[in-house]
C-alpha positions as CSV (number, residue, x, y, z in Angstrom):
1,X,-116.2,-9.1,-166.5
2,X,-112.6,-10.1,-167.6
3,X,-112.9,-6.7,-169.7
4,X,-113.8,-4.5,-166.7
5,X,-110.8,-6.6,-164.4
6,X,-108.3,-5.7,-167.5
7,X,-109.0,-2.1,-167.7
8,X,-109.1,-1.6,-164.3
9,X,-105.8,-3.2,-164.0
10,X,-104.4,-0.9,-166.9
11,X,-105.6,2.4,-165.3
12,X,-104.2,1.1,-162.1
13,X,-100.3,0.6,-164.5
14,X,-101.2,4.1,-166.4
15,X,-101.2,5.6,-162.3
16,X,-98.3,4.1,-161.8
17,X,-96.1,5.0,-164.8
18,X,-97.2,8.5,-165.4
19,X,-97.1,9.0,-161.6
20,X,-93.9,8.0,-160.5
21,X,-92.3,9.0,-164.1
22,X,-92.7,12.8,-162.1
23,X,-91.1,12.4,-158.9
24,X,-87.6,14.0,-159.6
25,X,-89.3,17.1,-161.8
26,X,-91.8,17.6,-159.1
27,X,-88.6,18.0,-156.4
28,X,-87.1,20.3,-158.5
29,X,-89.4,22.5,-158.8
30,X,-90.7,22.4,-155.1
31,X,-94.2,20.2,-155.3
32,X,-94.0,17.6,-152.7
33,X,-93.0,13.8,-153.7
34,X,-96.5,12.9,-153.3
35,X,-98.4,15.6,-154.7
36,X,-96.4,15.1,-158.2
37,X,-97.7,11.3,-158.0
38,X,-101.1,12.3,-157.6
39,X,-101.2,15.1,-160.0
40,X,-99.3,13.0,-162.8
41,X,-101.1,10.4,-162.1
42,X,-104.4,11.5,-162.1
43,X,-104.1,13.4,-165.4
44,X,-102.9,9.8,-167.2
45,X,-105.6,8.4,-165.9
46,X,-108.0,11.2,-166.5
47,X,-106.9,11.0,-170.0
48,X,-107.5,7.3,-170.3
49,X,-110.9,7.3,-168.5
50,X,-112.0,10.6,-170.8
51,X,-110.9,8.3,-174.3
52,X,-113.0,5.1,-172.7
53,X,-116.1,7.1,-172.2
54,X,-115.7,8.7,-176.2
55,X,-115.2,5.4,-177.5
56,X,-118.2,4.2,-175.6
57,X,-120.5,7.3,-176.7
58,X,-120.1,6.2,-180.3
59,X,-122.0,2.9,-180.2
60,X,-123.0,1.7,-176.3
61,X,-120.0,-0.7,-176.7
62,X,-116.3,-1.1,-176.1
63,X,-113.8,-3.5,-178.3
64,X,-110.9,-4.4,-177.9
65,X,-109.3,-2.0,-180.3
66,X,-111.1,1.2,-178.9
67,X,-109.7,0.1,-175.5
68,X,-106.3,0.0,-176.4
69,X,-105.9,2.8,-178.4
70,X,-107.3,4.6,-175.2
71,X,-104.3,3.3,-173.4
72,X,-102.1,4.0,-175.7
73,X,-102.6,8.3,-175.4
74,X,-100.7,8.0,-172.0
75,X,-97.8,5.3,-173.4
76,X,-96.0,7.2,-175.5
77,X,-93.0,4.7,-175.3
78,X,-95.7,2.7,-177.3
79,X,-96.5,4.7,-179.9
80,X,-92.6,5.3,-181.2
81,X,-91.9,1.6,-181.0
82,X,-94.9,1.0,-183.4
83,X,-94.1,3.7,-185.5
84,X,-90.1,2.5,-185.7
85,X,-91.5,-0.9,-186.9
């Protein structure tokens, strides 16, 4: 259960960040503030939700490791901080 609250809580954080990291683009271009959030948003999450259910199509199960790499396709301020280590 603490798995499912975590997750849950992440795709809520991967709405947030790719959605509101949109607003000014969206303005510029003439998409409404809140249509950019949802659009943004719901791709980051799409994205997230479509690595989950790969990683869980491979075995019935979902560790720790195949969840965060899931999360870390939309965090791409991630990904260059472990790569500059």
């Amino acid at each position: 259960m603490d798995k499912l609250v975590n997750i849950l809580m992440r795709i809520v954080a991967v709405f947030a960040a790719t959605g509101l990291s949109v607003v000014g683009m969206g303005s510029v271009i003439g998409i409404s503030t809140l249509h950019s959030i949802l659009l943004a948003g719901g791709l980051g999450v799409a994205t997230v939700i479509e690595a989950l259910a790969r990683g869980y199509i491979d075995d019935g199960k979902l560790n720790q490791q195949e969840i965060n790499e899931a999360f870390s396709k939309v965090d791409k301020r991630k990904v260059r901080n472990e790569s500059n280590s």
